[in-house]
N, C-alpha and C positions, 0 to 999 in steps of 0.2 A: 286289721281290727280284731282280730281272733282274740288277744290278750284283754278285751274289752268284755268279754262276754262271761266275765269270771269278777268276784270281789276284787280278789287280792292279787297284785301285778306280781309274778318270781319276778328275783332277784334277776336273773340272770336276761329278761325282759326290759328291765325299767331303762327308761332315758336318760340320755348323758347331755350335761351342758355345761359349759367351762365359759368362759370370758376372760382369761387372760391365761397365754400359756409361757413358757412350758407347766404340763400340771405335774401333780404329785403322783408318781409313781411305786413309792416307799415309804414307808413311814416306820423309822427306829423308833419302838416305844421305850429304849431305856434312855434317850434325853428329849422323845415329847413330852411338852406340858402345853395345859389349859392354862394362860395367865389372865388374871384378873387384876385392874389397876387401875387410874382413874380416880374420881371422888367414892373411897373405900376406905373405911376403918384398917381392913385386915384386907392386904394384896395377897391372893393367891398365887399358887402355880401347883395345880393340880395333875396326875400321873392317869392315864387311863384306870389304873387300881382303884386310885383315890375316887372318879368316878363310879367304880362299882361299887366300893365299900362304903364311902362317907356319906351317902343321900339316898333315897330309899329310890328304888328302883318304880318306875314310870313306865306306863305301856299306854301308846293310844293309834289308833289306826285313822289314820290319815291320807288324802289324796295331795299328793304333789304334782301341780300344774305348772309348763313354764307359762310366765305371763304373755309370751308367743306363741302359745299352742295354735294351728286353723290358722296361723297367720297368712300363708300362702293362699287363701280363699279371701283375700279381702278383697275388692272391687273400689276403688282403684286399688291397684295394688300399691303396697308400701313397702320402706328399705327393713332389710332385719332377715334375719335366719326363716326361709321360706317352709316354714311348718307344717306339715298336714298334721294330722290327728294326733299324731302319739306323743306330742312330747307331756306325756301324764302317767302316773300310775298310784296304787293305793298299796300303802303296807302296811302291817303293825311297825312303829316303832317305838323303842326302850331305850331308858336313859333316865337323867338324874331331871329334876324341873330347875329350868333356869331361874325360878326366885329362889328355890332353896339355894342355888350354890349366890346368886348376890345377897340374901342372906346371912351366910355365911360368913359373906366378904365384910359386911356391915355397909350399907350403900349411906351416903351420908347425906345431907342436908342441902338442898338446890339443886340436886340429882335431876337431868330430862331426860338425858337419852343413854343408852347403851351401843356403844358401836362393834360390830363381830368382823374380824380379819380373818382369814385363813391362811394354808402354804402353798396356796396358786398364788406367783409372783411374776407380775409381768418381767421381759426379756429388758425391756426399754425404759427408762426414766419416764420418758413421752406419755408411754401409756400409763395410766392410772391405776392406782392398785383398787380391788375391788371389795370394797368394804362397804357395808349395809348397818342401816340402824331400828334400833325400838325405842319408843316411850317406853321407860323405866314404868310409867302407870300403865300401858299395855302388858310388859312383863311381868309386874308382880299383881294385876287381878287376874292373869289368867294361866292356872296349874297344870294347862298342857304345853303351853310351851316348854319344848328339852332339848336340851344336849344329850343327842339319842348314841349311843353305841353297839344298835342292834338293829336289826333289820329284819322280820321275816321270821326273827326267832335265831340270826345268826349275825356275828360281826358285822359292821357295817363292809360292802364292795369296795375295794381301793375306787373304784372310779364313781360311787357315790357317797363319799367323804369319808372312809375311814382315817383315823379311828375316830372320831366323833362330827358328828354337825349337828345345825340346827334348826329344829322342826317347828315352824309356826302354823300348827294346825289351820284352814279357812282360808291362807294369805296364800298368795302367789311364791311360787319356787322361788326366786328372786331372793327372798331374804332368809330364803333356808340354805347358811354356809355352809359349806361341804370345809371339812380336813381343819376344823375350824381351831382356831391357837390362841386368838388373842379376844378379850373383852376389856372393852375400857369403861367406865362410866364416865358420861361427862357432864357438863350444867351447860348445856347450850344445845339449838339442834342442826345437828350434822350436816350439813350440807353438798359434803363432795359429792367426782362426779357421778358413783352409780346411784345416788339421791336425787340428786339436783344438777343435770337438765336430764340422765337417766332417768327410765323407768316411771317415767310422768304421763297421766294421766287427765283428762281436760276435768274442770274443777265446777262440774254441773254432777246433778243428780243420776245420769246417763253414763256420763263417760264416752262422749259422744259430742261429738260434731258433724255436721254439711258432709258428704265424701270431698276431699280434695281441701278442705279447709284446715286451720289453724286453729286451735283454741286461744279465746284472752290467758285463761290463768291455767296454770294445773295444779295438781296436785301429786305425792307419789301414790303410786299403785298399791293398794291392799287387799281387800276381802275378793273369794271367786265369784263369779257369778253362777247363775244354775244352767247345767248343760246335761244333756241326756243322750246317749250312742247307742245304733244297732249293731253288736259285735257279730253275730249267727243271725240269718245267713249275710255272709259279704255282698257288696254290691257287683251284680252282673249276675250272681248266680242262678242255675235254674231250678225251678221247686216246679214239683207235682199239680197236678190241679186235679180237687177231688179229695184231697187227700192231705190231714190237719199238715202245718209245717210250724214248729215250735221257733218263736222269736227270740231271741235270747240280747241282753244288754244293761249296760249301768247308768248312774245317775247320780250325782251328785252336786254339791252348793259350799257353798262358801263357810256353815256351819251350822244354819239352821236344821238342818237335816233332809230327806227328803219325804216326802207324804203322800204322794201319788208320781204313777207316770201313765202315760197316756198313749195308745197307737192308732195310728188313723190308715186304713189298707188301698183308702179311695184318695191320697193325696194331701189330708187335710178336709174333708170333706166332713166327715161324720169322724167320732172318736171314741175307742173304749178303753177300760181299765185294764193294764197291765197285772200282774201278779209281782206281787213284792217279794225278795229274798229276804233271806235274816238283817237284822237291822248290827252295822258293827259299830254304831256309830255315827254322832253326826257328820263328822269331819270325812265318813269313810263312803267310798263306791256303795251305792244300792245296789243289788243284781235283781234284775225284773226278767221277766217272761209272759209269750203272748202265745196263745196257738190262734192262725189262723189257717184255714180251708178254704184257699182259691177256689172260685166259682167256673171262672171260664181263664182258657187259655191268652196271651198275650202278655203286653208291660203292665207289669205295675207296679206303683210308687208308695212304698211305707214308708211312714214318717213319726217320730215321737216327742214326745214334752213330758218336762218334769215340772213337778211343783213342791216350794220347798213348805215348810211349817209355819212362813208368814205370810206365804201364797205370790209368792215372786216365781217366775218360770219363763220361757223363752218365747220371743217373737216371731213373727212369720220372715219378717224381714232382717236382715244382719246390719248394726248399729257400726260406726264407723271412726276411728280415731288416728291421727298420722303417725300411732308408734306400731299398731295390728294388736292390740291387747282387747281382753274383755268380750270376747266370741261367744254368743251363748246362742243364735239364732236356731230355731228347730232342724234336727238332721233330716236326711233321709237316705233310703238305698232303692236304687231300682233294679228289679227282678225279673226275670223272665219265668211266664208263667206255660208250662203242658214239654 
């Protein structure tokens, strides 16, 4: 959790996650293009150049979650990539906004969705290519969505989507394409499989069901929820007694922003305010800070909470669904105190 106790996740840090391989390991920019096609006036095929040069350049710092982060903490447990904590990180990214380039394109008339492919292609027919969509009205009210080409302030990572993908600040990783190639507009809504029975979510106010139960309806997966981490010190570690120990960790939501976070040294017992870092943004990690000064020697258990700007924040108990998405339950670490 080291990489937790800081805003901004390096590059060389962040988490990889693929769904269909073999992945892309190269990418020739003299015949990649971005095509745009579908219900369009004007079909593109855009050049990485054309991205830097034809749309003005976009910067927004954002936290990318898989929608399986903590999956492996779920009781009962469930099937999917056994997660602990890191599949998350926050970076500045830079790029053109996706309305200005369908813009561009002229999107026309009975327009719903947008669907993003990239050049991870599965090996097998069988398997499904992995393609995600947006409401065309999600995409053009909201100017941070991009086709980012920069990362950190450099190229995007071959292994997280260069040369370009796309950032859906708030929303789960899931439909931020990596190595992204193709957009289509279409007049209908998408339904293949990483939509629909992928990446679904039960279609209550919660996102939640019974443990061990089924949901009637779902929905797909969108907004984070608010989640808050103690990066410094790691769990197990031993601190002084006597003697302040600086808390250090982030916090973040879905986009409202964060507005407080909270530490409690007895458990959950009693609770005080944390110290806020620079604000980067809603969409971006909070970095907070607690000093506390252990009393007496032995275990003890910190624990924290966040709250966002509409006062949504985490529960004592972890909320339960059969795909492991949507983990916001309050952390903790235990400590060895003297």
């Amino acid at each position: 959790m080291k990489y937790f106790a800081r805003a901004i996740t390096p590059n060389e840090a962040f988490f990889v996650r693929y769904h269909v391989f073999p992945i892309p390991l190269e990418v020739d920019l003299a015949t990649w293009r971005l095509r745009i096609t579908g219900r369009v006036e004007r079909p593109l095929e855009l050049t990485l150049d054309d991205l830097r040069t034809k749309f003005p350049r976009v910067a927004v710092t954002a936290v990318n979650q898989c929608s399986g982060n903590s999956r492996g903490r779920f009781t009962p447990r469930v099937l999917g990539g056994q997660w602990g904590d890191g599949a998350m990180g926050n970076a500045e990214w830079a790029g053109a906004r996706l309305r200005d380039i369908l813009t561009a394109a002229g999107v026309r008339q009975g327009a719903v969705q947008a669907t993003f492919d990239g050049l991870d292609k599965p090996s097998f027919p069988s398997v499904p290519d992995f393609v995600k969509s947006l409401d065309v009205t999600r995409i053009m009210d909201d100017p941070d969505v991009l086709v980012a080409y920069e990362m950190n302030g450099k190229p995007l990572p071959m292994l997280n989507g260069y040369p370009a993908r796309l950032v859906v600040p708030g929303w789960y990783a899931t439909y931020w394409v990596k190595h992204l190639s193709d957009i289509e507009v279409i007049d209908h809504v998408f339904e293949k499989f990483w939509m629909k029975p992928a990446y679904r979510i039960p279609d209550n106010a919660c996102g939640c069901v019974a443990p061990g139960t089924a949901p009637a309806r779902t929905v797909p997966i969108n907004r984070m929820t608010v989640r808050s981490f103690i990066g410094s010190p790691e769990g197990g570690s031993r601190v002084p007694t006597g003697r302040p120990v600086t808390m250090k960790g982030i916090a973040f939501d879905g986009g409202h922003g964060i507005q407080e976070v909270q530490v409690s040294v007895d458990g959950g017992t009693t609770w005080q305010a944390a110290n806020l870092g620079a604000d980067l943004g809603r969409y971006s990690f909070r970095e907070w800070t607690f000093s506390w000064t252990p009393a007496r020697p032995g275990r003890a258990r910190v624990v924290v909470r966040a709250f966002n700007a509409i006062g949504e924040s985490q529960g004592r108990q972890p909320l339960w669904n059969p795909a492991g998405y949507l983990r916001n339950v309050i952390e903790h670490v235990d400590l060895v105190v003297g």
